[in-house]
Structures are given as C-alpha cells and as structure tokens.
C-alpha positions in Angstrom: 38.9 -24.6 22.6 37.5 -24.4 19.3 34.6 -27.5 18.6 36.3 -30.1 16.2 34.1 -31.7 13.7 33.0 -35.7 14.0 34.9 -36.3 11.0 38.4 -34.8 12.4 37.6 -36.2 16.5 36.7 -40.1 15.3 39.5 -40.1 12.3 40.6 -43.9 12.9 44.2 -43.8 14.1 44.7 -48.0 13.8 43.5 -50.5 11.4 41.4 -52.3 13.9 39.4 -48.9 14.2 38.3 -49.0 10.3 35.0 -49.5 9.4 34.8 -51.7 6.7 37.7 -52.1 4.3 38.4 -55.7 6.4 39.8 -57.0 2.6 42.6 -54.0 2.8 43.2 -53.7 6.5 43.9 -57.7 6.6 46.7 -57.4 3.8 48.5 -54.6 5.1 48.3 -56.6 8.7 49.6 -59.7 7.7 52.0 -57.3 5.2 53.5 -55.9 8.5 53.9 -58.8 10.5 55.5 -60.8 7.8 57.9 -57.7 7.0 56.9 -58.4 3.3 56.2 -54.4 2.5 56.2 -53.3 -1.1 57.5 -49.9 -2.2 54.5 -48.6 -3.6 50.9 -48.5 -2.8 47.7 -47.5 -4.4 44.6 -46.6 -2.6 41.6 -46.0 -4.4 38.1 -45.4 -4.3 34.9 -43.0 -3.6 35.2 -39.9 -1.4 35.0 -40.3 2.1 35.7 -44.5 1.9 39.4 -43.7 4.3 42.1 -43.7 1.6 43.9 -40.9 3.2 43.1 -42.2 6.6 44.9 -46.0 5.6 47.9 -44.3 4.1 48.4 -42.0 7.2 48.1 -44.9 9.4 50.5 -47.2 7.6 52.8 -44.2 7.6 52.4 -44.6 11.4 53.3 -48.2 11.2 56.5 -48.0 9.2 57.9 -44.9 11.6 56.8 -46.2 15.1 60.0 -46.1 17.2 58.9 -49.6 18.3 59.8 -50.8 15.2 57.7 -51.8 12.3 54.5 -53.2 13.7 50.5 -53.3 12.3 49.9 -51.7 15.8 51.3 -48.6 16.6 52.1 -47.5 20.0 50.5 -43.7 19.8 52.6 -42.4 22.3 56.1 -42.0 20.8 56.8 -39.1 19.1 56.4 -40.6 15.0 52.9 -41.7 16.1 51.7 -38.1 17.7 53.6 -36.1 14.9 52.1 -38.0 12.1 49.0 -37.9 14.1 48.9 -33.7 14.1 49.9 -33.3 10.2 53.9 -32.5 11.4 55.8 -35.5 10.5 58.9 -34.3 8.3 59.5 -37.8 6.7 56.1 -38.0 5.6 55.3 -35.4 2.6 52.0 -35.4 1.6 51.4 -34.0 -1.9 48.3 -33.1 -3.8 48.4 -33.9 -6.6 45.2 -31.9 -7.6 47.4 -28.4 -7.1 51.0 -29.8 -8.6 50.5 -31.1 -11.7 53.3 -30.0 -13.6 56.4 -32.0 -14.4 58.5 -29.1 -12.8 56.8 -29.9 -8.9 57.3 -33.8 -10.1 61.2 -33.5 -10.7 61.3 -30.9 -7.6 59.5 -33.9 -5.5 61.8 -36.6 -6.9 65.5 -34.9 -6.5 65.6 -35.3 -2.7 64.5 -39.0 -2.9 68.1 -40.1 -3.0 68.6 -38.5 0.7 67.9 -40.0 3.6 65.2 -39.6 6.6 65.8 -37.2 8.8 63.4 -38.5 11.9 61.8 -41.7 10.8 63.0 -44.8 9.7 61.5 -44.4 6.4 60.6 -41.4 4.1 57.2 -41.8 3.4 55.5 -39.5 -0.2 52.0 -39.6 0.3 50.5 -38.4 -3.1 46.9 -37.7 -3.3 44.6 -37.6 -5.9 47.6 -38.5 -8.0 45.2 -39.1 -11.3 45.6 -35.3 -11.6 49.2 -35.3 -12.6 50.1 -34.6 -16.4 51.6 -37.4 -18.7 54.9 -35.8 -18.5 54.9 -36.1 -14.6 53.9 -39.7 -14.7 56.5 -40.5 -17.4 59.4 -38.4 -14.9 57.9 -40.8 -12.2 58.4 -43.7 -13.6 62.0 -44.7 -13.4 62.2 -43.9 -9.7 59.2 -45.6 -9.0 59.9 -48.7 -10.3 63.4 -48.9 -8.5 63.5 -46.2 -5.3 65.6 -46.4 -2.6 64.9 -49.1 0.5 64.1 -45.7 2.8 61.6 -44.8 0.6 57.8 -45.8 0.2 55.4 -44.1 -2.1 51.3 -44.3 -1.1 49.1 -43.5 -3.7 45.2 -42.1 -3.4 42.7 -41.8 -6.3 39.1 -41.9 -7.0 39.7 -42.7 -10.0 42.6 -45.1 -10.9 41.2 -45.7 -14.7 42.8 -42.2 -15.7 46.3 -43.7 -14.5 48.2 -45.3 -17.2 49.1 -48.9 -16.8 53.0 -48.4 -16.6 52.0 -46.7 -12.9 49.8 -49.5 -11.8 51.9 -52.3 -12.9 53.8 -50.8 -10.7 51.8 -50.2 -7.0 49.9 -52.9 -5.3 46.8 -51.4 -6.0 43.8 -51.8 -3.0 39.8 -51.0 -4.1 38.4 -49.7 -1.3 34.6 -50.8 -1.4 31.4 -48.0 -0.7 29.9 -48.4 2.6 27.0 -50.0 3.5 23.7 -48.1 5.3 23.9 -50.7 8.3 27.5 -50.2 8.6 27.2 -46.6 8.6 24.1 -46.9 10.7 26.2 -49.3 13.7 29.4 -47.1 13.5 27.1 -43.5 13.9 25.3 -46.0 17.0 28.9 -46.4 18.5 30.2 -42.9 17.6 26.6 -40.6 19.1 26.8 -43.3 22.3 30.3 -42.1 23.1 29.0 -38.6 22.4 25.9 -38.7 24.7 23.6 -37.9 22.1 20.4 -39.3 21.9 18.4 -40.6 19.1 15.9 -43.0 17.2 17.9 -45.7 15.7 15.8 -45.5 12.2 16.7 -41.9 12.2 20.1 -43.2 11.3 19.5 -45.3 8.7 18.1 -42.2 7.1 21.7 -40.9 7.3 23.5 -43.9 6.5 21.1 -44.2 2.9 21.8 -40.1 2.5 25.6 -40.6 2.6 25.8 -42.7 -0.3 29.0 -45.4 1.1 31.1 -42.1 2.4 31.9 -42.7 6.3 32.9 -38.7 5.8 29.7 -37.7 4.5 28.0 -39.6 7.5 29.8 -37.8 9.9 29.1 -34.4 8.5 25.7 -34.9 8.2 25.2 -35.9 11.8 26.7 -32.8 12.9 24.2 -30.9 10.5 21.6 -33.3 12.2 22.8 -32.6 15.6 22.6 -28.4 15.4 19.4 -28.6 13.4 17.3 -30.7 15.6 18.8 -29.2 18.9 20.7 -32.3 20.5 18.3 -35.1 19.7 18.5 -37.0 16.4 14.7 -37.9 15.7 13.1 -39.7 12.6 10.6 -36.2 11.9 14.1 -34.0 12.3 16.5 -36.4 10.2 14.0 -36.7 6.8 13.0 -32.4 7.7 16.4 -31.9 7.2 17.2 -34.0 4.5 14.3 -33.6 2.8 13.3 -37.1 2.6 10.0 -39.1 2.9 9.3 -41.1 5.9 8.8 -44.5 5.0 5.3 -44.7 6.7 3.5 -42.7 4.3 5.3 -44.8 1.7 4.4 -48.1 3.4 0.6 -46.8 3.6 0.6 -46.1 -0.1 1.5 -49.7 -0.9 -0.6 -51.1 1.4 -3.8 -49.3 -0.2 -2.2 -50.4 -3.7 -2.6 -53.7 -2.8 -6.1 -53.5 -2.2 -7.3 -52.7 -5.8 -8.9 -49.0 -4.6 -8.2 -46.1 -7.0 -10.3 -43.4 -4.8 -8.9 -44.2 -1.5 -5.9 -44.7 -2.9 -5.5 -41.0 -4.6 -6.6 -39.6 -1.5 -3.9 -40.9 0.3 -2.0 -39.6 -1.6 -3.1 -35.7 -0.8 -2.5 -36.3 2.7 1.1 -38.3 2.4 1.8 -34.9 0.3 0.4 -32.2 2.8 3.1 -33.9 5.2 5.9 -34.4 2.4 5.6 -32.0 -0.2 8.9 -33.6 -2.3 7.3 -35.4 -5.2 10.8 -36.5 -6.1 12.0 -37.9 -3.1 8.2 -39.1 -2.5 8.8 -41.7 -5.8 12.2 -42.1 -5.1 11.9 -43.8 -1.5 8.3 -45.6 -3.6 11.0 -47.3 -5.9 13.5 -47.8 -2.8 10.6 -49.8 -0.9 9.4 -51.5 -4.2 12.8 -52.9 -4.5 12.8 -54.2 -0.7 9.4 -55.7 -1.5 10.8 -57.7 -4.4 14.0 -59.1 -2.3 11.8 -59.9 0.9 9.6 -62.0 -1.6 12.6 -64.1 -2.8 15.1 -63.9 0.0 12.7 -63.2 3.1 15.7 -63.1 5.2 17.4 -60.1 4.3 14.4 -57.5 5.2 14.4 -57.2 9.0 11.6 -55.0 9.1 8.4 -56.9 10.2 6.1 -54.4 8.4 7.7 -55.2 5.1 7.8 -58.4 5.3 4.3 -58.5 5.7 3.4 -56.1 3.1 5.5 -57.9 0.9 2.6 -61.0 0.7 0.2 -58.3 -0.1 2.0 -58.4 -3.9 2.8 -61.4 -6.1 6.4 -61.4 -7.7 5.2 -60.4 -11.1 3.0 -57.0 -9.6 6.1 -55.9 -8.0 8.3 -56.1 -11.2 5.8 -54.6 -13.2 5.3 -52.1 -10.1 9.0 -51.4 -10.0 9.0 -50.4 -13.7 6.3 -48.5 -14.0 7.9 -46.6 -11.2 11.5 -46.3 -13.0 10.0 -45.3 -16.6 8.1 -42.6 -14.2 11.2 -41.4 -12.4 12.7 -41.3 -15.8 9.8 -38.9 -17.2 9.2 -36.8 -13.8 11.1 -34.0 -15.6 8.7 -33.7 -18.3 5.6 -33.8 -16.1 4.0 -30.1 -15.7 3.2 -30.9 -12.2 5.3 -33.8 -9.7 1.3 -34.6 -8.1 0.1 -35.4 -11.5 2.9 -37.6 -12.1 2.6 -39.5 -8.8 -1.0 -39.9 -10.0 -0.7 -41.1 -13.2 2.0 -43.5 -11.7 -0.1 -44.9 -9.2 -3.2 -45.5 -11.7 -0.9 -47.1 -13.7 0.0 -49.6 -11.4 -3.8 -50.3 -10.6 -4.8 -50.5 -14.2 -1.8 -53.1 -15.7 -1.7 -56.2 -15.0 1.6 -58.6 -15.5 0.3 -59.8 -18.4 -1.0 -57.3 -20.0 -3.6 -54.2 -19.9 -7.2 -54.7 -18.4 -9.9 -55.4 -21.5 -13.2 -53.9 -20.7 -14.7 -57.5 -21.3 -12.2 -58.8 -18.9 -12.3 -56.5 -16.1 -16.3 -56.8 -15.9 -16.0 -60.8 -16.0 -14.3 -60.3 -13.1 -14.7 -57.7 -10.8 -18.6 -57.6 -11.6 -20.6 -59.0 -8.9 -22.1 -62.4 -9.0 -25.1 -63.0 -10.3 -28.1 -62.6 -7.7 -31.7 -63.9 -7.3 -34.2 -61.0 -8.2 -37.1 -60.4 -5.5 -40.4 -62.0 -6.4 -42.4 -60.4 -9.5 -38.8 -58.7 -10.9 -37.1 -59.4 -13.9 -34.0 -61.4 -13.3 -30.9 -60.1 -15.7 -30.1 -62.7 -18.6 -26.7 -65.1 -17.7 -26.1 -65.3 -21.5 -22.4 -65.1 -22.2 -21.8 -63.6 -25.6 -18.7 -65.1 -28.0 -16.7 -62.1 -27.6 -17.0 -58.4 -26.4 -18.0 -57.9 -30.0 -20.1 -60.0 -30.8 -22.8 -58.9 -33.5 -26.3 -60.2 -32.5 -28.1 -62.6 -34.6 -29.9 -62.3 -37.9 -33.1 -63.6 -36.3 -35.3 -64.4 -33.2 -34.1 -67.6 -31.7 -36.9 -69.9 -31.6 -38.7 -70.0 -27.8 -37.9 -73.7 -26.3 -39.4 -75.6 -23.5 -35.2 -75.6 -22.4 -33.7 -72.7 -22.9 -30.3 -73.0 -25.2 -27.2 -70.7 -25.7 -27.9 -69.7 -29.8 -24.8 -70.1 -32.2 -22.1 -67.4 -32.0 -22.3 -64.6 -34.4 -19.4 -63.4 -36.4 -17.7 -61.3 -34.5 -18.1 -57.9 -36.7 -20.4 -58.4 -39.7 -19.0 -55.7 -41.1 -15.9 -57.6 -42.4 -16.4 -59.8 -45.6 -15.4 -63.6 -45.7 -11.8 -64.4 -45.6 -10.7 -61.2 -43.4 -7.4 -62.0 -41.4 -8.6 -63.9 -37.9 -6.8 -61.1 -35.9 -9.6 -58.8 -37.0 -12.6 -61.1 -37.1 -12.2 -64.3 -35.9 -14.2 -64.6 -32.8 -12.5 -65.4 -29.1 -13.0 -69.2 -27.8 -16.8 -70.3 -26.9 -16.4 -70.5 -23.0 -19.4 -71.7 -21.1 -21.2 -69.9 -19.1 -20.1 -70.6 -15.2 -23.0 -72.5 -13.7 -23.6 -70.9 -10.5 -27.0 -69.4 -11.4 -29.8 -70.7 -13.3 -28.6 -70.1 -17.1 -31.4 -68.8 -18.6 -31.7 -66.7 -21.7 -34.6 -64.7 -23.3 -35.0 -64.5 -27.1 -32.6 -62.8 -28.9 -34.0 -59.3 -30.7 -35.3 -59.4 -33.9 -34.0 -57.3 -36.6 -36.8 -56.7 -38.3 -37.5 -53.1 -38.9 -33.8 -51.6 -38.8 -31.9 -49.8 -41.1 -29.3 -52.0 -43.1 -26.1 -50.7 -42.4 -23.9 -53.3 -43.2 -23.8 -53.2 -47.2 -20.7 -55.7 -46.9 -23.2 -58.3 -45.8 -25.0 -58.2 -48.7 -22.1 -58.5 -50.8 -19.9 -61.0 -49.4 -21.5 -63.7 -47.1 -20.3 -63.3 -43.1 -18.0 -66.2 -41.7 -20.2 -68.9 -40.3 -19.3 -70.6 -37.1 -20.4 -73.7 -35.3 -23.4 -73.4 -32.9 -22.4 -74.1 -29.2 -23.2 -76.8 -27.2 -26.3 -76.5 -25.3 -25.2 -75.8 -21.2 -26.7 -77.1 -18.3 -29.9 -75.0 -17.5 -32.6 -75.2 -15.7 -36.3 -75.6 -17.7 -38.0 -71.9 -16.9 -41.6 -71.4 -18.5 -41.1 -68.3 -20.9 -43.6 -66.0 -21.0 -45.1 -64.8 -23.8 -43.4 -61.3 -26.0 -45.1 -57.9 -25.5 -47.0 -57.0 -28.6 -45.5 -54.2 -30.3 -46.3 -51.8 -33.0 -45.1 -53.0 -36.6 -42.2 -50.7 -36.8 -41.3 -51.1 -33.3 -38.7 -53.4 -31.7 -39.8 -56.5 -30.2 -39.5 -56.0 -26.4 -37.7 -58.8 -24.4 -40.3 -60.6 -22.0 -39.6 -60.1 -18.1 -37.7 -63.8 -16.8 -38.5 -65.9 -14.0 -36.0 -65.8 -11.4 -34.6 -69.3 -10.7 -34.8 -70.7 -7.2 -32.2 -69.9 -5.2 -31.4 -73.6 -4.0 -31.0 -74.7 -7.6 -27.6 -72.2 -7.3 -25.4 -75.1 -5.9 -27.2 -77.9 -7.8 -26.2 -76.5 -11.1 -22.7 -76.0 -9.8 -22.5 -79.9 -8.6 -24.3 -80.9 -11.7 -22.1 -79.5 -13.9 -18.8 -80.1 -11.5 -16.5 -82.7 -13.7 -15.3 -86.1 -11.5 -12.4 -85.9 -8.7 -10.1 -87.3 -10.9 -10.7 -85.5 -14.1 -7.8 -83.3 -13.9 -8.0 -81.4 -16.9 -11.9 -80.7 -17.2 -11.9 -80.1 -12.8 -9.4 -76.8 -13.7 -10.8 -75.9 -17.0 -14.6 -75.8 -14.5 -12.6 -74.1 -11.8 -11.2 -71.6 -14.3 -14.7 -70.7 -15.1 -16.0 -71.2 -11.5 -13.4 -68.4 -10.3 -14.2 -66.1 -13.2 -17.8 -65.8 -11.8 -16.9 -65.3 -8.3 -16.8 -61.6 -7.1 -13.4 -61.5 -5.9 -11.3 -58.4 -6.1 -7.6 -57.9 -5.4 -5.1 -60.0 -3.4 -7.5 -62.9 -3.0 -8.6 -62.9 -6.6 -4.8 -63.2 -7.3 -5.3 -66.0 -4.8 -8.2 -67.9 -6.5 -6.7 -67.3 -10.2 -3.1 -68.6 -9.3 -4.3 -71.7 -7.5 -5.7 -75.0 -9.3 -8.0 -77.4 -8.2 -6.2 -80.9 -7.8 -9.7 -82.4 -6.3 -12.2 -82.8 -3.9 -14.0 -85.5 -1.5 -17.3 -84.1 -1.0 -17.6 -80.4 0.7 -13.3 -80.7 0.6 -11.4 -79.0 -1.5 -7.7 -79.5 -2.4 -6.4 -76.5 -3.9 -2.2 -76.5 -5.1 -0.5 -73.1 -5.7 3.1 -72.5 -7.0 5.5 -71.9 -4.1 6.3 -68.2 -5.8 2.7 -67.5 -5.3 2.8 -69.1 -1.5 4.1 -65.6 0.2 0.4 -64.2 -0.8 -1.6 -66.9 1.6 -2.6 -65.9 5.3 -5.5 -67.1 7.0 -7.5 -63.9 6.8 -7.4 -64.3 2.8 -7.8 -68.3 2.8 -11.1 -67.3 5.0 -12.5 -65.2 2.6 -11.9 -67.4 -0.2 -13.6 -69.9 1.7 -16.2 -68.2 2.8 -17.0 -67.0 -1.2 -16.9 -70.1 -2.5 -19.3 -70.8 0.2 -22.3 -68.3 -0.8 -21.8 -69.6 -4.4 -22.3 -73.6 -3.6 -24.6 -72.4 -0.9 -23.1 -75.0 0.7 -20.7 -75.6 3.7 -17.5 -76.1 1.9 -14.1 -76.3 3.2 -10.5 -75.7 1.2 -7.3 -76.2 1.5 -4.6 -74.7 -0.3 -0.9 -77.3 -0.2 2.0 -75.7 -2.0 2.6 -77.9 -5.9 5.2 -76.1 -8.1 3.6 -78.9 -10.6 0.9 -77.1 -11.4 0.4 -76.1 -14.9 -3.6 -75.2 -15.2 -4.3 -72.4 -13.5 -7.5 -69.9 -14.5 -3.9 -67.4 -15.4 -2.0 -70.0 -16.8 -6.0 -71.2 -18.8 -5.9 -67.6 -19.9 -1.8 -67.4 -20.9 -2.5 -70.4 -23.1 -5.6 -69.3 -25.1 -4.0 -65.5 -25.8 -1.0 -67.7 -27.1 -3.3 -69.9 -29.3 -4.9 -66.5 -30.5 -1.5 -65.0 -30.9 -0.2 -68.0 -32.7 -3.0 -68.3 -35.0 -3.0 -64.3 -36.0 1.0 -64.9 -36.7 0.3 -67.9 -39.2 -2.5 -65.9 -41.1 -0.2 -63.1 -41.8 2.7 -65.0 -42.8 0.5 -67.2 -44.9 -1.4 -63.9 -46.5 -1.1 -63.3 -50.2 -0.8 -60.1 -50.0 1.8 -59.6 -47.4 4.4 -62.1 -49.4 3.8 -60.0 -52.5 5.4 -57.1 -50.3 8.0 -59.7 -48.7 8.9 -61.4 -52.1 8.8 -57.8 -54.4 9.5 -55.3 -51.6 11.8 -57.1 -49.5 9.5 -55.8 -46.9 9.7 -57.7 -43.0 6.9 -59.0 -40.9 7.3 -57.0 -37.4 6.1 -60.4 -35.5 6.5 -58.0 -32.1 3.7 -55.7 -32.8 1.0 -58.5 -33.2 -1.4 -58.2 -30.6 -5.0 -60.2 -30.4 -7.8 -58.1 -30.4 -9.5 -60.0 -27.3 -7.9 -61.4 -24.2 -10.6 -64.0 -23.7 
C-alpha cells in the first residue's frame, strides 16, 4: 500500500478532533443540536487553518443516516463515502478553475432536483473569491432563496474580494491562524501515535516555521521525518529549515548585556561558523528580543527559565531601543554588501546607544573610567579637577598658588565665539562638583604666556564671563614649588602629593548632606555614582536607584518597580561591595522597590539636558535674526532638530 502523507492520515473527521477553531466548531454544534441550520455558509481564512476539512465534516453531519447530529456515526455509508471524496450529493467545486458564468448557470440548473442518496444536497464551493462578477450576480437569486434540500458551504482566503450582496447572505466564520504551542501539542499527540521520537523544542521550531497552517505543520514533519532518518532532533529540525538555534542567540544577548564589544564580536564568528544564515541569524535576534521585552512586563507568559533570567540582564528601555535597532537593521540587510558586517554594525549599535541618547566622549569617560587611585610614594598623583564642560578653554592666567587648593572660575566654553553667541553653541554645561571620594586637589592652571594668539575674535569682542565656582571640600596639600623654565618655554606643572588614602572616606562623609535632606542626598549620590567604576547592568543598577537615606554604615536605596526585574543578589553584592572600596568603609545597602522616586542620577541627568534643551529653544525663538526670516520669509523653526551640544 502506497505511504499516505500526515496531512491526508490525521485529516479530522469530527469537530471534537479540530485543533483550534473552538469559536466555529461550538456554533455549528449547538447549530446542529438545536436544528437551527442556515442555508449558506462561509468559511474563511489562511491556508492550511481546516476550511475544507469543517465543510466536509458538516457535510457529514447533515447526511448521516442517523439523522442530523454534530456527531457522526462513521460507519454508515454517507459518513465513509463523504469520507473517500465519493458522495454524489455533495459537489465540490473549485472555484479557482470555473470562473465563468457559463459553469455557474451549469452548477445552478440542477438545484431545483432533489438528492439522490443523502438527505440534503450539499455544493461545497472553494475558493469561491475566484468567480467573475457575472457568476456572483447569476448566484445571487438562488442563493438568497434555495430549496430546503439544498445547503451551500463557502471557502475563501480572502472574503474581502466578495461583494457584500454574497456575504449578507452566508453566516460567515473567520477561522483564526494557529498558534506555535498548538501546533507544537497537536504534532506531540500526532508523532506519539506514530512512534516517532523527538526533542519537544525541535517542534516548536516547526510549529514557528508553519506560520498558523496545521497543513504546513504536517508536511514539514514528514520532510523532518525523511531528512533526519526517523528521529526529530533540535540540530536536524533548524539543518533543515535553515534556522538558528536559539542558544547561540541567547549567548549573544547574554554577552550584550555585559557592555563587551571584543568578546562580544567574537561570538559572533563562532555563532556564524555553526549558522552561516545571517538573515535568519537577526531574524530569531528580533524574535528573542521581542520575548525579552514581554517576559519583563508579563513574566508569566515566557516559560523558558533561561529567558526569563536573561530578561533581568536588560532594563525595559535597552530592549526597545534593542528591538529597533534590530528592525531598522532587518529593514536595511538588503543594502549591506556583506550579512556579517551588518550583524556587526547591528550589534555595536546596540553597545554604543543608550535609551536616551548617544554616548558623549565626556560622558562615557565620567563613567566607565576607573576611580581615582592613590599614587605609590614619590609619584605624581593625576589632578581631580573637573573642567566646566568637555570644551572648556583654559584660563587666561596662572591661578594664584593657595595654602587650600580651589576649583578656578569656569572659562567660556570656546573663546572663539564673540559675546552674545546663541547658548546652544557657547553657553557652558552646569558647574557640577567634583565627586569627593579622593582628595580634590588641583595644580596651577598653565600659563599662556608665550603662545601664539589665535583667537583674533577675543580681541575684538570681549568672551562671555561666568561666575567663579564655589570652592569644594579639599584637603590642604603643600604645593611645591614650579620647575624653572626657559623664557619661551611653557611653565611645567609641579609633581602633586598624593593624598592619604584614609582621608578617601572622610571627604566622602564630610561632604555627605544630612539623612533627611532629600534633594541635596540624591543630587551627592548622583555625583557619588558618577565617580564609581561601574560598568554595565549594575551601573544601570546604581544610576536607576536613589538614595532615600542612611543610619550610619546603612543605606536605603528605592528603585522604580520597572527597573526591579534587573536586581539579583550577585549584582546587589557588587554594588555593595564598590561602594565599599570608595568609603573604605564597611557599608551595607539595601535596595526596597518606590515607584515615587523622581531623583535619580538618570532622571538628575534627563532634567538638566531638558533645562539645556529648553534654554537653546527660547534663544532661538527669541533671536533677531531668526524672526526677521519668520516675520519676512514666512520661514518655520524646526523645534525637532535642536539638540544641546553637551549632555552634562
């Protein structure tokens, strides 16, 4: 006997063996037992969702010689002949091959006769969107009024091509796509019966491969089946479909979230050596991104423990800006010379943006440069000094040497510019302090004395003044005296002291505000955090959380409850534990869930680019010059493309 395909041997033959499709198999049930069974029917939906399959068996239903019943007996001669494709009352017509209005008025002229075996005479049309407006229109009529021994069942993937007089009148069913777990449980079911074995996530491969269609399952199992000899494996499944194994897509993510672009990339190489698709490579990277993203907010629905830990490696925002990235590159894989270079560039992408915005060079050393450390006896220790802004110009003259050390006033931020420039392109960034967890010390600034003068604007037009800074808390350090230079040589910077490394913590405590000072304790923690050297997930940590207080070495950290999926015990360690070498002292935190919060170092941050953004908008709406063009030109201020030059 010739092999018969899955597709054919597991056809359902009742609606209690459907998969899916409850919604249609429930109305035709209580349809049937009710004896309430319209004349015409409408079916529709994507290949492979049973259509055919619920026509055929309600066919069954209305010709059982048992009598009408939502359970046919299978064993009378209706059932078996409808069963084989043999069943003279039943006519099936495609619709596809007999579109002309000739086949239509052929079909129709023996409505008017009756059955010759069954109790009703059944026209099962399919794909009936085919037919031509003519054949519809010669439908009509008898469709609206046909005789009681006839029933008409209608099939159609696309029921928006049928004109409205045809639907008004069918009761029209949408049968839905298929899950991949339903697919996945009915392929468990069908390969048990079948002896088969295989890896249960082998068949979620299939189920995500055949798109909603039970058909399309069922073929490719049989593919599966001959191509990995009897024994449906996870390597075998994704050989044959080309796909990625999820692993090597789970590994990427996982060194993602720890912040590393060379161990990252060369990942990369060896998830490639082992899947060589590019395409599906990013596709299945967009598939788990999107998993990531719904474990975070509805942890229930992943059932995979692996993800569900891999999704606290990411906040909410990274993933959305993750997922993005990875859709814009899908989007532009075409135009990428090579698919490795485009998984690249994707990858670095994702490393280099943040949520809020793109990296600065000022801000990325802030933060990811180490802290500041004691120099070995006799060595120069580096200078603490925090400049103004990445930009900032240095001073016109030597600052005068001290007994205690002082921060000098802030230099305009590019003497280059005259007085009265727009603040977008010269007004300096906020003065932040320097975080006190070294000794702030400075050496005299450089004279410039000697130097060419290549700023003829100065000269001209008088730079911006701004307000000297408030002297910080620093520790008195003897200077010692310059190195004598040549007269048209530059002034070399004398060699500093290097503080005492228990006056680290003192500093910090000096300068740490009261317990109950709740703005100036997160605006000291904002600048605390900065100086730590704390790199991906727990810097995400440390920047999302806010210091509500302390009693002595206890700290009471709040973080949003969004934020809460990225807090284990191995990260709240080493948070603890850097906070520790900072204060050089044995502090302990503790980190309560407060969706009050609302001074965070990132939310600190969000407000001062605001403020900058803010004030650059005002100056160029208040600018002369620009409401000559608005006013004359009827030109328009693009308030979109304003961007601050500095983030901090």
């Amino acid at each position: 006997m010739s092999y018969q395909v899955l597709a054919r041997k597991y056809r359902p033959h009742r609606f209690t063996e459907l998969v899916g499709q409850e919604h249609v198999s429930k109305a035709l049930i209580h349809a049937l037992e009710n004896n309430r069974i319209h004349h015409a029917y409408l079916f529709s939906g994507t290949r492979g969702c049973g259509k055919t399959t619920i026509a055929r068996i309600l066919a069954k239903c209305l010709n059982c010689e048992e009598g009408v019943t939502a359970t046919p007996c299978e064993t009378c001669s209706s059932c078996r002949e409808i069963a084989e494709g043999r069943f003279v009352d039943l006519i099936e017509v495609d619709a596809a091959s007999r579109t002309r209005v000739e086949d239509t008025r052929e079909l129709l002229d023996n409505v008017q006769y009756a059955p010759t075996r069954g109790r009703y005479k059944v026209y099962l049309i399919d794909e009936v969107h085919m037919l031509s407006t003519h054949s519809f229109n010669a439908l009509l009529k008898t469709l609206e009024e046909p005789p009681a021994h006839v029933k008409f069942l209608f099939a159609t993937t696309d029921p928006q091509k049928l004109p409205v007089t045809i639907l008004s009148r069918c009761l029209q069913f949408n049968l839905t796509e298929l899950s991949p777990s339903q697919i996945s449980a009915h392929l468990v079911q069908l390969l048990g019966a079948e002896g088969i074995p295989f890896e249960e996530a082998s068949l979620r491969y299939l189920g995500e491969a055949a798109k909603g269609s039970v058909r399309d399952a069922l073929s490719l199992t049989d593919q599966a089946i001959a191509f990995s000899g009897g024994e449906l494996t996870v390597a075998s499944v994704t050989a044959m479909l080309g796909t990625v194994d999820r692993s090597h897509v789970t590994m990427l993510l996982r060194s993602l979230s720890e912040g590393e672009a060379e161990p990252l990339l060369q990942l990369l190489d060896k998830v490639l050596t082992h899947s060589p698709n590019e395409t599906a490579l990013l596709d299945e990277t967009i598939r788990a991104l999107h998993r990531l993203a719904v474990a975070q907010i509805v942890p229930q629905r992943e059932e995979e423990p692996a993800m569900q830990d891999l999704a606290g490696a990411f906040t909410p925002e990274q993933l959305q800006l993750y997922y993005d990235i990875a859709v814009r590159s899908r989007r532009d894989f075409a135009a990428v010379p090579d698919g490795r270079i485009g998984l690249e560039m994707m990858l670095l992408r994702m490393l280099l943006f943040r949520p809020d915005g793109v990296l600065t060079s000022g801000e990325g050393s802030a933060e990811a440069s180490p802290a500041p450390q004691t120099a070995p006896a006799g060595q120069a220790a580096p200078s603490t000094q925090v400049a103004p802004s990445a930009n900032a110009a240095p001073t016109a003259a030597a600052a005068q040497v001290a007994p205690t050390v002082e921060t000098p006033p802030t230099a305009p931020q590019n003497a280059n510019q005259p007085a009265g420039v727009p603040p977008w392109q010269e007004e300096p960034a906020p003065v932040v302090a320097a975080p006190p967890l070294a000794a702030a010390t400075t050496a005299p600034q450089k004279a410039t004395e000697g130097k060419p003068n290549t700023n003829a604007a100065v000269e001209q037009a008088p730079a911006k003044q701004t307000e000297p800074q408030a002297p910080q808390a620093t520790v008195a350090q003897p200077v010692p005296a310059a190195v004598e230079t040549s007269p048209g040589q530059e002034p070399v910077e004398p060699p500093l002291q290097a503080a005492p490394a228990t006056a680290n913590s003192a500093v910090v405590l000096a300068a740490m505000p009261a317990a109950d000072d709740a703005a100036a304790l997160a605006q000291w923690w904002e600048q605390f955090v900065n100086s730590l050297a704390l790199q991906g997930v727990v810097n995400t940590v440390a920047r999302s959380c806010q210091l509500k207080g302390y009693a002595g070495d206890h700290w009471q950290l709040a973080l949003h409850g969004g934020h809460q999926i990225m807090i284990n015990r191995e990260r709240e360690g080493l948070l603890q534990n850097t906070i520790r070498k900072a204060m050089q002292r044995p502090i302990t935190i503790e980190i309560q869930q407060d969706n009050a919060i609302d001074q965070s170092p990132d939310m600190i941050r969000a407000e001062r680019l605001q403020a900058q953004l803010d004030a650059a908008t005002k100056a160029l709406q208040e600018d002369a010059v620009i409401q000559t063009l608005v006013q004359d030109f009827d030109a328009q201020l693009d308030l979109n493309s304003i961007t601050p030059t500095a983030y901090e």
